[in-house]
C-alpha positions in Angstrom: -149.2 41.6 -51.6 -153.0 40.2 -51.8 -155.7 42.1 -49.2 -155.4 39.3 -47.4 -151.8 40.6 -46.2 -152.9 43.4 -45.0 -155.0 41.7 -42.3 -152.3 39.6 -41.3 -151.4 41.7 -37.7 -147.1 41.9 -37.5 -145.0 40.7 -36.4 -145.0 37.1 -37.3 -142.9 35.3 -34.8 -140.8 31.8 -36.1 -139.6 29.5 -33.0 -138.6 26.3 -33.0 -135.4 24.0 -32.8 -132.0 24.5 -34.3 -131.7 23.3 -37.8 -135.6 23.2 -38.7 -135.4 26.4 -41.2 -136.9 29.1 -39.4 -134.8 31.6 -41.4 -135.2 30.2 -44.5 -138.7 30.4 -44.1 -138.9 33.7 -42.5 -137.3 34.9 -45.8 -139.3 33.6 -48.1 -142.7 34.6 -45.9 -141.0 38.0 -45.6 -141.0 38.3 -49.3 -144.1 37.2 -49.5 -145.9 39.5 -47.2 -143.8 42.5 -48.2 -142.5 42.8 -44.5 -138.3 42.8 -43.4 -137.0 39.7 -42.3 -135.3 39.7 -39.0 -133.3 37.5 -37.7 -132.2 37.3 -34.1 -128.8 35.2 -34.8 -128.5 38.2 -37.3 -128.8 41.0 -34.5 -128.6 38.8 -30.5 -124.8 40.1 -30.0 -125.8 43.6 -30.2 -128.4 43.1 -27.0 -126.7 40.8 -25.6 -124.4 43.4 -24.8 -126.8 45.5 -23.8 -127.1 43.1 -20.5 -123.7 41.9 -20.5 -120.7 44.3 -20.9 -118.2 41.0 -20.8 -119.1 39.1 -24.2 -117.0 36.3 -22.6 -119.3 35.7 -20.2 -120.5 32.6 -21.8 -117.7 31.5 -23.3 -115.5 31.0 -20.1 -118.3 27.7 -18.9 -118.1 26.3 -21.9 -114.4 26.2 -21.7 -114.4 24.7 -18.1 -117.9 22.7 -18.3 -118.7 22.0 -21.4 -121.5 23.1 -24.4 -124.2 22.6 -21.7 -122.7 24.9 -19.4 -122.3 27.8 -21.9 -126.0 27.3 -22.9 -127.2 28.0 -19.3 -124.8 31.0 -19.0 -126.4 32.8 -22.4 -130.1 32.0 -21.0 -130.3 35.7 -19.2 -129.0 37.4 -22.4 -131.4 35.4 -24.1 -134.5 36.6 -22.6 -133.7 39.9 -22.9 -132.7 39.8 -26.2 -136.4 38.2 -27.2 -137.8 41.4 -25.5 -135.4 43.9 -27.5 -136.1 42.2 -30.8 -139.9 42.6 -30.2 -139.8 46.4 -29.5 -137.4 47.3 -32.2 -139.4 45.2 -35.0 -143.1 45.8 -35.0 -143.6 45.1 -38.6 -141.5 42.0 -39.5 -141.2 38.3 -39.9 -138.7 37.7 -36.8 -137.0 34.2 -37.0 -135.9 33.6 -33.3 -133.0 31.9 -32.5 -133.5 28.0 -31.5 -132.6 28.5 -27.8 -134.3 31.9 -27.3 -137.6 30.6 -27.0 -136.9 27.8 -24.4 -136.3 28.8 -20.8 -136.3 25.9 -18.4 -135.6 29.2 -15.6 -139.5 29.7 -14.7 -138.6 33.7 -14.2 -137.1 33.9 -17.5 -139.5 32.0 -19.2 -142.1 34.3 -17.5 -140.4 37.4 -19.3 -140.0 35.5 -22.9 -143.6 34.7 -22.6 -144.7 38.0 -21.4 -142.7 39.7 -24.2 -144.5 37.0 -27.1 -147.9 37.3 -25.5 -148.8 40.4 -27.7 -147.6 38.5 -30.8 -151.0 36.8 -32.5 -149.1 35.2 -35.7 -146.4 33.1 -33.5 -145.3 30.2 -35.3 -143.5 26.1 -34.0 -141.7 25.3 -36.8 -141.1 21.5 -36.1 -140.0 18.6 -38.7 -143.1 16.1 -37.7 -145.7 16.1 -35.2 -143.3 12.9 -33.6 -140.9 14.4 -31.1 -138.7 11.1 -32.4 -139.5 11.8 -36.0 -138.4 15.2 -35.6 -135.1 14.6 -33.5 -134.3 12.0 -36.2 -134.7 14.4 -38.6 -132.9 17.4 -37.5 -129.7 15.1 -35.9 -129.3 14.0 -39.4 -129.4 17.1 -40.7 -127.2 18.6 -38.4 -125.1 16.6 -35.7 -126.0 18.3 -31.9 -123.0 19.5 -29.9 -121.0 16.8 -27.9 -122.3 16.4 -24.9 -125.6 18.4 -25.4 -128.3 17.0 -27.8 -130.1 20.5 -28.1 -132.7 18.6 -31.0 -133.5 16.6 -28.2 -133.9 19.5 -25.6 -135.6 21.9 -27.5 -138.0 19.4 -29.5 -139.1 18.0 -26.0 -138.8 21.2 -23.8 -143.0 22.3 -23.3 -141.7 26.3 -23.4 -141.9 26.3 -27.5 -145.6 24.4 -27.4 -146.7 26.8 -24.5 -145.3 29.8 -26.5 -147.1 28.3 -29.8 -150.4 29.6 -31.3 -149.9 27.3 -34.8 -147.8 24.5 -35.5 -146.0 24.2 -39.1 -143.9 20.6 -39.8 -142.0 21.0 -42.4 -140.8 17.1 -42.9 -141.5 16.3 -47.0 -141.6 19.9 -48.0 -139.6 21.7 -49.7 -139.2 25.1 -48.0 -141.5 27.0 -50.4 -144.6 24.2 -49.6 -143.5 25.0 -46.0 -143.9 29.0 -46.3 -147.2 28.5 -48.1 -148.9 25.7 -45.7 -147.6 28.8 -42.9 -149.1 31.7 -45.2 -152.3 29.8 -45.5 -152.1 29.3 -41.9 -151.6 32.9 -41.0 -154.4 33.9 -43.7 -157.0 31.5 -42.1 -156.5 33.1 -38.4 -156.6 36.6 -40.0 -160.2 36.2 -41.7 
């Protein structure tokens, strides 16, 4: 850990679509800085219960209406699971889930954005600064649902660039280039 580290203020908060390598770079920053790594995909089922004392809940649109439908139905448990995660882990790199971030419900997206206003070091993770680019990028590495293009939806949606204090694209980096452009980033709005 360098003294620069220590003016970094925690949490730092990693958003951004499914498939873009907010964990993977979460770890390695975590290592970095010294801090735990959480991840929400690592820890959401325990507060989504908190809200919802039928896991199932989701599960039963998805069966009747499709991927899309399910998505909707976990948005409630998703807002309040981005508001556990932030009081439970003050001091951590916290890689949030790709839907958790994006609310298209403006009273849920008032309570994800009220919970992340506190955090200073919060983080897009996106392939390219072309929404295209970076749809193309992430369907290829990981085919969407049938029926739902979430690359689409969540490169596109404005909730992660509202929610966003730096950008990090990580298209032609390896994963370490991409923890140290976001360390450098980090270190520059610290000082």
């Amino acid at each position: 850990m360098s003294r620069w580290d220590t003016l970094v203020i925690p949490p730092v908060v990693l958003i951004g679509p499914v498939g873009v390598g907010k964990s993977t770079i979460a770890g390695l920053l975590a290592a970095r800085m010294g801090w735990p790594q959480v991840s929400m995909d690592a820890v959401c089922a325990g507060y989504y219960a908190e809200v919802s004392a039928d896991q199932a809940v989701a599960e039963r649109p998805e069966q009747a209406a499709g991927v899309r439908a399910a998505y909707q139905a976990w948005k409630p448990l998703e807002a309040h699971a981005v508001e556990r995660i932030l009081a439970d882990h003050q001091h951590a790199v916290i890689d949030l889930g790709g839907g958790h971030s994006v609310q298209e419900d403006p009273t849920l997206f008032a309570r994800v954005q009220a919970a992340l206003a506190p955090v200073r070091n919060l983080a897009l993770l996106l392939p390219n600064p072309d929404p295209e680019e970076s749809v193309r990028v992430l369907t290829e590495r990981r085919a969407p649902p049938v029926g739902f293009d979430w690359h689409r939806h969540f490169v596109t949606h404005p909730s992660n660039g509202a929610l966003a204090k730096l950008v990090v694209y990580t298209a032609g980096q390896t994963p370490g280039q991409t923890c140290d452009a976001l360390y450098k980033a980090l270190v520059r709005t610290a000082s």
